[in-house]
C-alpha positions in Angstrom: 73.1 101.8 93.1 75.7 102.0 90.6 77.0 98.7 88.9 80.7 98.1 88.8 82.6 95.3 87.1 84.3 92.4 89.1 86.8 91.7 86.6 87.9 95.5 86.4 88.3 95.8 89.7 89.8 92.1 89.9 92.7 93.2 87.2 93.5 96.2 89.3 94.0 94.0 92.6 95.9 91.7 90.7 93.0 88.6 92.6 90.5 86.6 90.6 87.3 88.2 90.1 85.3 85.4 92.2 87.0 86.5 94.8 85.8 90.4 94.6 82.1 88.8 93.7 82.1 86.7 97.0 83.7 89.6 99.3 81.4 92.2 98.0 78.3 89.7 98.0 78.8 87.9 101.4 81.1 89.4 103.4 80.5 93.3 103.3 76.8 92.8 102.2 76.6 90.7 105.0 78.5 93.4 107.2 76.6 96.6 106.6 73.1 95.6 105.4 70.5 96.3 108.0 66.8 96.5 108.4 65.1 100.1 108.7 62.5 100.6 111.3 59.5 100.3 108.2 61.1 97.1 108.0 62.6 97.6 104.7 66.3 96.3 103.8 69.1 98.8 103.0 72.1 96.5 101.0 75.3 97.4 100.6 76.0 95.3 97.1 72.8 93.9 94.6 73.6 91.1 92.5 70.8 92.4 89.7 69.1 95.5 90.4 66.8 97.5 87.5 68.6 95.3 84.8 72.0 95.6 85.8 74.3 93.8 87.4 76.7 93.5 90.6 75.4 97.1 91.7 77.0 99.1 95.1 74.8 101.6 96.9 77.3 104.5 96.2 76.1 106.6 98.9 76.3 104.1 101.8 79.9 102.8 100.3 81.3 106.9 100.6 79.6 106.7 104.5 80.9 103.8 104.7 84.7 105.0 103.5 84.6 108.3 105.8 83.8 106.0 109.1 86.5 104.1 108.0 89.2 107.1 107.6 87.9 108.5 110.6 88.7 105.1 113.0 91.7 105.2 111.0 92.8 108.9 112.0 91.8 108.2 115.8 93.8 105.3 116.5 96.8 106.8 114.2 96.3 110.0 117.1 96.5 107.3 119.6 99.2 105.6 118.5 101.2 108.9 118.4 99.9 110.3 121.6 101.1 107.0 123.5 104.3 106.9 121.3 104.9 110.1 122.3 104.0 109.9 126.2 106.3 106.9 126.3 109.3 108.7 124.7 108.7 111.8 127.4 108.5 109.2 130.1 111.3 107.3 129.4 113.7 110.3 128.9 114.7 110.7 132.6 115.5 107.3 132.9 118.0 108.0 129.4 119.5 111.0 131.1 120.8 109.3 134.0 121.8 106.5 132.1 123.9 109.0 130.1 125.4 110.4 133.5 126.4 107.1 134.5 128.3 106.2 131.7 130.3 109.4 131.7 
């Protein structure tokens, strides 16, 4: 866990730093914690941990980031493939359109 500053991160989202405190702590803790099979807890964001304060896991938060570039990279290849299919579809239908006007 590495502690990061809410008001840092606050000033460089332009947002109150509440707001970052209550995200990190509710929502995304909330989101990715989960129990392990020895029952222990894994948390994505500590309040206090060892002395220090509003802490990430670091490691989980980069896994975390790569699942979340790779969704991002498969439906951007979607989005192109069906982009794409439509625009090959569609040009016969242009081409005769083309013919009928002239």
């Amino acid at each position: 866990y590495i502690p990061i500053s809410c008001d840092e991160v606050a000033k460089k989202m332009n947002i109150d730093s509440e707001i970052i405190f209550y995200r990190l702590s509710f929502h995304l803790n909330n989101k990715y914690r989960y129990t392990q099979k020895d029952t222990s807890k894994l948390e994505f964001f500590m309040d206090t941990i060892g002395g220090k304060y509003h802490c990430i896991n670091y490691a989980y938060l980069c896994s975390i980031l790569a699942d979340e570039k790779e969704k991002k990279r498969q439906k951007d290849f979607a989005l192109w493939f069906s982009s794409s299919a439509l625009i090959i579809s569609s040009a016969p239908y242009l081409i005769k359109l083309i013919k009928l006007m002239f």
